[in-house]
Every structure is written in C-alpha cells, then in structure tokens.
N, C-alpha and C positions, 0 to 999 in steps of 0.2 A: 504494500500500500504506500509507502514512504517513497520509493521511489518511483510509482506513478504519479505522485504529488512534484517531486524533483523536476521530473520528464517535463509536466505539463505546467512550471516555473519555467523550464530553460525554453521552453517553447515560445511562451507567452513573451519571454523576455528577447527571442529571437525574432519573434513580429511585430513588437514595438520598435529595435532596431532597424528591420526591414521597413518599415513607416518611417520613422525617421528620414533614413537617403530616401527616399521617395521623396520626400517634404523638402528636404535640401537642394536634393535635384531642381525640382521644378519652381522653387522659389530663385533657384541661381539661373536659371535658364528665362525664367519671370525677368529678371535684372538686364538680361542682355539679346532683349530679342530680337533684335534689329544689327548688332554690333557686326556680327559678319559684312554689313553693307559698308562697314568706314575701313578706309584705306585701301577701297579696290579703287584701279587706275581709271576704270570709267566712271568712276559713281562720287560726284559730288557731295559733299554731307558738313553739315551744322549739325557740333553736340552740342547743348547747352544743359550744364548739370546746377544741383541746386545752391552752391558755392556761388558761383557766378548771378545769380539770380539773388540770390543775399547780399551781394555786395552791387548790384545796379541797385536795389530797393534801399539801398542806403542813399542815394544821391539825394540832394535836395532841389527841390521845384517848385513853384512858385504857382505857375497856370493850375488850373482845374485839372485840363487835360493832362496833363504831367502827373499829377496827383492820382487820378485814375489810375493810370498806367502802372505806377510802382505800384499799389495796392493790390494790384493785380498779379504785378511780378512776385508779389510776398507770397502768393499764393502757387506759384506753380515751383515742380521741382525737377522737371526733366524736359529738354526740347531736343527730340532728334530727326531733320530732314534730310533726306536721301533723293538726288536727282540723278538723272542717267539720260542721253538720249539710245544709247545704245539698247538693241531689243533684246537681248538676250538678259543684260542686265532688269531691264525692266519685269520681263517674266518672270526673272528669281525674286522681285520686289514683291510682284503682285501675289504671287504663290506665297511668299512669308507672312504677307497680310493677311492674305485669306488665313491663311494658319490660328495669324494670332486671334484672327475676330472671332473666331469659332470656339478658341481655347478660353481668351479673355472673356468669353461673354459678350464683349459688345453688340447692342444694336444699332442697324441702319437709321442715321436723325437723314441726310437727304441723297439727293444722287441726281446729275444733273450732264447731259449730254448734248455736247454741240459741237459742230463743226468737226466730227473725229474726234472728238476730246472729252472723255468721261471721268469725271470727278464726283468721289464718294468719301461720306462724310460718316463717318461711325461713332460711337460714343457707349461709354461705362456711365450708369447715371450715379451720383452720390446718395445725399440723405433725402432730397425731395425732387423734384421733377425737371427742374433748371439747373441743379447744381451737378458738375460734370467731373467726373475723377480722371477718366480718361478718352483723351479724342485722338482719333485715326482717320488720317485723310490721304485719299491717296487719288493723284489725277495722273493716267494711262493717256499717254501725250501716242500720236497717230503719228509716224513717218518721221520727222524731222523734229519734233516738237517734244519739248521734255516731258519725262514721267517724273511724277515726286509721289513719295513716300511720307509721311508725318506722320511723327508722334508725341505726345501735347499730355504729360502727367501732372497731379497736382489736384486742386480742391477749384475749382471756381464756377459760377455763372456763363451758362449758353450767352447770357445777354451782353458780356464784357467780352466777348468776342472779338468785338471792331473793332474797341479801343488796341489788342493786343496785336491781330493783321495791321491795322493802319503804320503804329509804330515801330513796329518790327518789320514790317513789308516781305512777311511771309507769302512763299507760292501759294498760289490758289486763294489769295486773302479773298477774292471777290465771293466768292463761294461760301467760305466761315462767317464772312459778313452777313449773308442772307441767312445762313443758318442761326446766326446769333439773333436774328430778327424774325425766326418764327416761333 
C-alpha cells in the first residue's frame, strides 16, 4: 500500500513538472512571436519595448494634444512592425499572424479592401468593450506595394487610436483611425 501511495506522489509530482515546461514554453514563445521577423535582410521592423515608452512618457508638453499622447504612451508596453515588399516574406508574415490570432484569441474589430490592398484589424479586448490589451494589424500590400505586420500590446482605449497613428505615423494609421472611431 505504501508504495502505491509513493508511485502515485512521484507521478503526480511528475505532471505538475510536465505543466510547468508547458506553461514556460508557451508563455516564452507568448514573449517572442513575431521576433523571427527582425533582422531578416528583406523585412523592415520597429521594436519598440516598454523602456523606451517610459522614458518618451516622461517628456514634458505643454499642448493638449501632447498631453494625450504621453498618456497614452504610459499605457502601452510593446510596438513591433514588420514590413516587406518581398512575397515570400510577406506569406511567412501572414501565416504567423494567422497563427497568432487563432492562438491569442483575438477577434476581427474591421477589414477593409481596396485597390489590391487588404488591411485587417484584430484585437484582445480588456476589462470592458473599448479597452484593448492587444491589437494586430496586418495590411497584404498586392505586387509592389508593402505588406506590414503590427503589433500594439498594453492596456488602452479603441478611441485613442488616432491620437497614437497621427503621432507616430504608423502604416496603415488611416485604417486604426476609422477603427478607433467605430
């Protein structure tokens, strides 16, 4: 009896371990989903990590709009965009995305298609219906036209949107713009 008690300790204690690297695993891979895309020779990329973001949020400003702005930067803690014209690159863009939004949970906020040029807007929603943990944008540029990849972590409002395309003059601002406005 004693050591079927032992057996089914080391067991138990062996599936908690096995959960563990599970948990490690995918919280480390959570961290770095997109990384593979920086420092390949076709693929353009902005990191912007929450260091950098704590120390723009320190500047001081005077306007409104300034004001806005930082308030906004206090809130976000990861910016990573990925651009390519190259098609190859772009397919391994698009496939990573799909990956993540299936994985992450995110849902479709819009999607909008013109001229060969499809831009889609994803999002993690927070504690109520506007506040956003996580946004994925990705616009599939047609022929010569770029493709970009984003991704937008942190705690804020659909509706400060604009304020953060306008002064960051991220791709596809025109897009997060209408989205922050519906």
């Amino acid at each position: 009896m004693k050591t079927s008690v032992i057996k089914s300790v080391q067991r138990m204690k062996q599936f908690v371990m096995l959960l563990m690297v599970v948990f490690a695993v995918q919280s480390g891979t959570a961290q770095s989903v997109f990384e593979k895309f920086d420092n390949q020779e076709d693929i353009r990329a902005v990191i912007v990590n929450k260091k950098m973001f704590t120390l723009i949020a320190k500047m001081e400003v005077k306007d409104k709009e300034g004001q806005q702005f930082l308030a906004l930067i206090k809130k976000l803690d990861n910016l990573k965009v990925f651009m390519t014209t190259n098609t190859k690159r772009a397919t391994e863009m698009k496939a990573e995305a799909l990956k993540h939004i299936k994985s992450a949970g995110l849902e479709e906020l819009m999607r909008v298609t013109e001229k060969g040029k499809s831009v889609r807007i994803y999002v993690r929603s927070g504690a109520n219906e506007s506040q956003v943990k996580e946004l994925l944008m990705f616009i599939e540029g047609s022929g010569k036209e770029e493709s970009v990849l984003m991704s937008l972590t942190g705690t804020f409002d659909l509706d400060e949107l604009s304020t953060l395309t306008e002064k960051m003059n991220l791709p596809g601002g025109e897009a997060l713009e209408k989205a922050g406005k519906k």
